[in-house]
N, C-alpha and C positions, 0 to 999 in steps of 0.2 A: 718923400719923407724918409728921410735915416733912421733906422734903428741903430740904438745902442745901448749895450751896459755902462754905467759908470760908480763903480767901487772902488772902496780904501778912500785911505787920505795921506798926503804928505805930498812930493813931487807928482805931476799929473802924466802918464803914457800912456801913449796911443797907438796903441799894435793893430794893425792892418791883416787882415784875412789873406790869404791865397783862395786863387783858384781850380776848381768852380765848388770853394767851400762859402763856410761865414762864419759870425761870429764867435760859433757856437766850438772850432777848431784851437780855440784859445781854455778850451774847461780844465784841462790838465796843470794851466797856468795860476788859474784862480784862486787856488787858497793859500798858495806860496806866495804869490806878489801882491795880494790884496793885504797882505799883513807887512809890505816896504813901500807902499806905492799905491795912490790914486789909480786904478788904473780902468780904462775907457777903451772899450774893445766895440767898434760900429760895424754894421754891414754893410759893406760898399754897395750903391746903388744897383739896384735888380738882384741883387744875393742875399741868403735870407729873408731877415721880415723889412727888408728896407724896398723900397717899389721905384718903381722907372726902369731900363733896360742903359746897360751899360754901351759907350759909343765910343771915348776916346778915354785915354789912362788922364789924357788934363781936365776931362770932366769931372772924373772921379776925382782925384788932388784940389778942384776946386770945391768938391763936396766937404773934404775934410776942413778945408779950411776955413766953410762956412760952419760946421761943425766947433772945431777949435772956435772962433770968434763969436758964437751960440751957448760955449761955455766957459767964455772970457779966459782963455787961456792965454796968457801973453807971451809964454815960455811954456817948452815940452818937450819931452822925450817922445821921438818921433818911430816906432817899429815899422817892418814889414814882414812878411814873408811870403816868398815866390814871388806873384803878382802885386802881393802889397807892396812887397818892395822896387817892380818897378812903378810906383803910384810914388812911393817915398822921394823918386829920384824927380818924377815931375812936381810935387812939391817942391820939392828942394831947388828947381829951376825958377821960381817966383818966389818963395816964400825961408829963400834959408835961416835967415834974420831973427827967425821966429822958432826955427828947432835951436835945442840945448842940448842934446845927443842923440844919437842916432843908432839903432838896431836894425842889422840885415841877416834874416836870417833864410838859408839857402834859396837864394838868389842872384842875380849876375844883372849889373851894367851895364851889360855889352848887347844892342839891338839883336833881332833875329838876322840869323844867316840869311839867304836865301831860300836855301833848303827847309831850312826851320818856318819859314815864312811859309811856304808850299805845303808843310803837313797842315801848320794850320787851316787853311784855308780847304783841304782836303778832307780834315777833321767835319768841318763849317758843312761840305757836299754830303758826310757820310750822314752826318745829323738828319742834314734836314731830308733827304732821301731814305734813312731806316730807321728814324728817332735815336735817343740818345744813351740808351742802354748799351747797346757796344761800344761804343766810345767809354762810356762810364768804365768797363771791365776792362777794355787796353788802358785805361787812365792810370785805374789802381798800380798795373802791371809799371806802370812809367815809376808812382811818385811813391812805392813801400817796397822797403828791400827784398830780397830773396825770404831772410829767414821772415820777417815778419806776413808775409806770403804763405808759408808753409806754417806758419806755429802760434801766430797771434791773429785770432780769428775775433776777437774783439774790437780790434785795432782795425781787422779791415773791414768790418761791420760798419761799424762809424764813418770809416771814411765812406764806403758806398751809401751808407744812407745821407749824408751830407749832400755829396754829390749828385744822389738821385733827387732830392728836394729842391735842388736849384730849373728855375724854370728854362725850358728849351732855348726861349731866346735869350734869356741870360747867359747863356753857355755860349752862344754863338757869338752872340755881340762882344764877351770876354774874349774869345778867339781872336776874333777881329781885332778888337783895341792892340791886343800883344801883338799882332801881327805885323801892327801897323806903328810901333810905338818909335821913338827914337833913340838914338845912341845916347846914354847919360855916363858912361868914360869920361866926357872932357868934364865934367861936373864932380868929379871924384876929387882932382887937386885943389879942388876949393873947400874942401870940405874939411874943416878945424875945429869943429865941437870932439868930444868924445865921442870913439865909435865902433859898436863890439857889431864884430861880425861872425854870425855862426853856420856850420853846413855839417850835414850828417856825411861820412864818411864812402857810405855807399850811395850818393845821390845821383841818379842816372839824368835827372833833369836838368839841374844847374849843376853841375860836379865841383866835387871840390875845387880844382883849379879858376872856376871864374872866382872861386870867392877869395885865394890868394892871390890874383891879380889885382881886389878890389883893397887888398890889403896892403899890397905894395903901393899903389896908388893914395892911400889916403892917411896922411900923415898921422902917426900917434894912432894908430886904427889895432886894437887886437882880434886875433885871429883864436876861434875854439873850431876844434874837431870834435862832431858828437860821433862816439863807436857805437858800431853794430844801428846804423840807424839812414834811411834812405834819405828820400826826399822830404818826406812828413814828420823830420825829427820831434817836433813836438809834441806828436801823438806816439812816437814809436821809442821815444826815451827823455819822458816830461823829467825825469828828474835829473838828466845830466843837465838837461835846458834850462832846466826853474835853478841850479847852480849857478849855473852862467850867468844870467839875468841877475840874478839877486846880487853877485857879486860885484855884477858891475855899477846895479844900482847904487850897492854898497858904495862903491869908489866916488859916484858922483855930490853921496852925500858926506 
């Protein structure tokens, strides 16, 4: 069973979580785009109050899509962020036909390295050998910049208590999925709806450069820098974001 909000009215979007957040990573968004935009924010299977345990990113992609056709969506504006958006890119491999624009917001295309494959999976041994509290505080360290580290102790309240909510094996199985997920690069020159792509400037996870790769690659695709803002721009500078967003809503309508 899925959880989800679904507010406003007018065009329907569907912003996708990162992880090992949910829904709930999207509240900074809510009262700026519920006043341009239907907007429908789920928690992907095993995060938040949605149940089951997550196994592969096409599971999930087929979750939305029984989602989307649960809410007879025939057209939508399709988000992500981080892991939402590699969930966006396996929709987007069966079901592109069906998005009308598209939001990536700090995120990258390009499969795990090897290396990156190994932390994962490292991650997965540290878990389940000394539960997921140390993980959770190297996490923060990954996806909130410097300053918001040292000076917004709100910001990373939130994020740890997000983080701490999500069950053990939802964590791990998320690990796995991205671990294991595929290259969506070649999927990028097919890609012709409108499509704003955004990355906080100081992102140590997905850095800016995968998301001007992603730009180059996808035709008519703009590109926002959000300043002073890591990995979790949406919580670390909702109102450059809720700019962004609005405006490109703006353009769609």
């Amino acid at each position: 069973d899925l959880a989800y909000d679904d507010q406003g009215a007018g065009t329907p979007v569907v912003l996708l979580h990162g992880f090992p957040f949910s829904r709930r990573m999207w509240r900074p968004q809510l009262d700026a785009l519920t006043q341009a935009c239907r907007l429908i924010t789920p928690d992907l299977r095993g995060f938040g109050e949605s149940t089951g345990t997550p196994s592969s990113l096409e599971e999930l992609a087929g979750d939305v899509h029984a989602l989307a056709d649960h809410l007879a969506l025939s057209s939508f504006v399709l988000g992500g962020f981080s892991m939402g958006g590699y969930v966006v890119f396996r929709y987007l491999a069966s079901h592109m036909a069906r998005v009308a624009a598209l939001v990536l917001l700090d995120t990258r295309a390009e499969a795990d390295t090897p290396e990156g494959r190994e932390r994962r999976y490292a991650g997965i041994e540290r878990i389940k050998k000394e539960g997921p509290d140390g993980f959770v505080e190297d996490f923060l360290k990954l996806v909130l910049s410097a300053e918001s580290l040292e000076s917004r102790p709100m910001i990373v309240g939130e994020a740890r208590r997000m983080m701490a909510a999500t069950r053990v094996e939802s964590i791990i199985g998320g690990l796995q999925a991205m671990a294991e997920r595929p290259d969506s690069v070649p999927l990028l020159s097919e890609i012709t709806v409108p499509t704003l792509i955004a990355v906080g400037d100081a992102d140590k996870a997905t850095p800016a450069e995968a998301s001007e790769k992603m730009h180059q690659a996808i035709a008519g695709s703009e590109l926002v820098v959000i300043s002073e803002a890591g990995h979790l721009s949406n919580l670390e500078q909702p109102a450059q974001v809720n700019a962004a967003l609005l405006e490109f809503l703006g353009k769609l309508r």
